[in-house]
Residue, then its C-alpha position, 0 to 999 in steps of 0.5 A: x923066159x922071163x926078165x927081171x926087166x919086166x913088171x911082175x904080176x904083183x906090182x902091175x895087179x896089186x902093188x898097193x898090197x900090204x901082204x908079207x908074202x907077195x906084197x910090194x907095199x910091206x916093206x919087211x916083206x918078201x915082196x916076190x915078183x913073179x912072171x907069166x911064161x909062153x908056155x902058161x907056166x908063172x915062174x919067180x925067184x926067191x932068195x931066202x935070208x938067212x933069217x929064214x934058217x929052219x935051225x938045221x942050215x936050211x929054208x925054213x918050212x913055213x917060208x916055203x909055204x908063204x912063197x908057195x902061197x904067194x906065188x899062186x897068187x900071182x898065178x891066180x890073179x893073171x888067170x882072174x885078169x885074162x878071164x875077166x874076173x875082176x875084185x868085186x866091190x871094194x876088195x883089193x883081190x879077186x880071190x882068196x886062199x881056201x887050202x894049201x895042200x904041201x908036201x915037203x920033199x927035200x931040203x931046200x937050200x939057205x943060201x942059193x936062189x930057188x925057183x918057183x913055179x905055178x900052173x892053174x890046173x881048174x879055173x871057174x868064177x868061183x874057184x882055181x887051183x894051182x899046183x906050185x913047186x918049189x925048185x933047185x938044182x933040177x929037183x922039186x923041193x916042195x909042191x903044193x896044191x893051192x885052192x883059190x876062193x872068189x873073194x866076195x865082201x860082205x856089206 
C-alpha cells in the first residue's frame, strides 16, 4: 500500500524538475506522485481535469500518454537509484525516454480517479523497460510499454 502521506518518487529524486508530466517545479503541470509498492509494482493516482476532455466526455489520448510516460519515470528512476546509476555529469535524469509503445484499450473515465501502474520488465546500464497501465474500475484502460535510454550529455 502506499499513502499519500509519504514523499513520492518525483519529489525525493527530481522535485527540481520542470517537466509537465511528472514535474513538481511546473506549476501548470500534472505534477504526478508515484509510489514504490513491496511487491516491485509503482503505482499513482491521477485525477483528469476537465480540460483533459477527448471531446466525447473522456480522457484525452495524449494525457493518457503524458501519465503512462511519466509514470514510467518514476519506475525507471527508482530501479536507476537502487542499482546505482546515478545522472552522469550535470543531467537532471539518469535516463531518457527512447519509445512509448500504447495501445489504448477502453475509454477511460473524465471525471474519477484512474490508477497507474508500473513494472520494470529489463534493466541494464544503458537501457530499461517498463510495461505500464492505465487502470479503473478493475479494467486496464491503457498500457504501454516504455524503453528508457541512459541519458549521457554531450560536452
Amino acid at each position: 500500500m502506499t499513502s499519500t502521506a509519504l514523499i513520492s518518487i518525483q519529489e525525493r529524486l527530481y522535485p527540481t524538475l520542470p517537466c509537465f508530466g511528472c514535474g513538481h517545479a511546473n506549476e501548470k503541470g500534472l505534477r504526478l506522485r508515484s509510489y514504490p509498492g513491496e511487491d516491485g509494482v509503482v503505482t499513482a493516482s491521477f485525477t483528469p481535469w476537465p480540460e483533459h476532455d477527448n471531446g466525447l466526455g473522456f480522457l484525452n489520448g495524449g494525457i493518457i500518454c503524458t501519465v503512462l510516460d511519466c509514470h514510467s519515470a518514476a519506475a525507471v528512476m527508482l530501479e536507476a537509484e537502487q542499482q546505482g546509476w546515478p545522472p552522469l555529469g550535470d543531467a537532471a535524469l539518469s535516463y531518457v525516454t527512447a519509445g512509448l509503445d500504447v495501445r489504448y484499450l477502453r475509454p477511460s473515465p473524465l471525471s474519477d480517479a484512474v490508477e497507474l501502474r508500473a513494472v520494470v520488465k529489463e534493466a541494464t546500464e544503458p537501457q530499461i523497460t517498463v510495461d505500464v497501465s492505465l487502470v479503473w474500475d478493475g479494467k486496464t484502460r491503457a498500457e504501454a510499454t516504455a524503453v528508457w535510454k541512459r541519458w549521457r550529455p554531450r560536452a
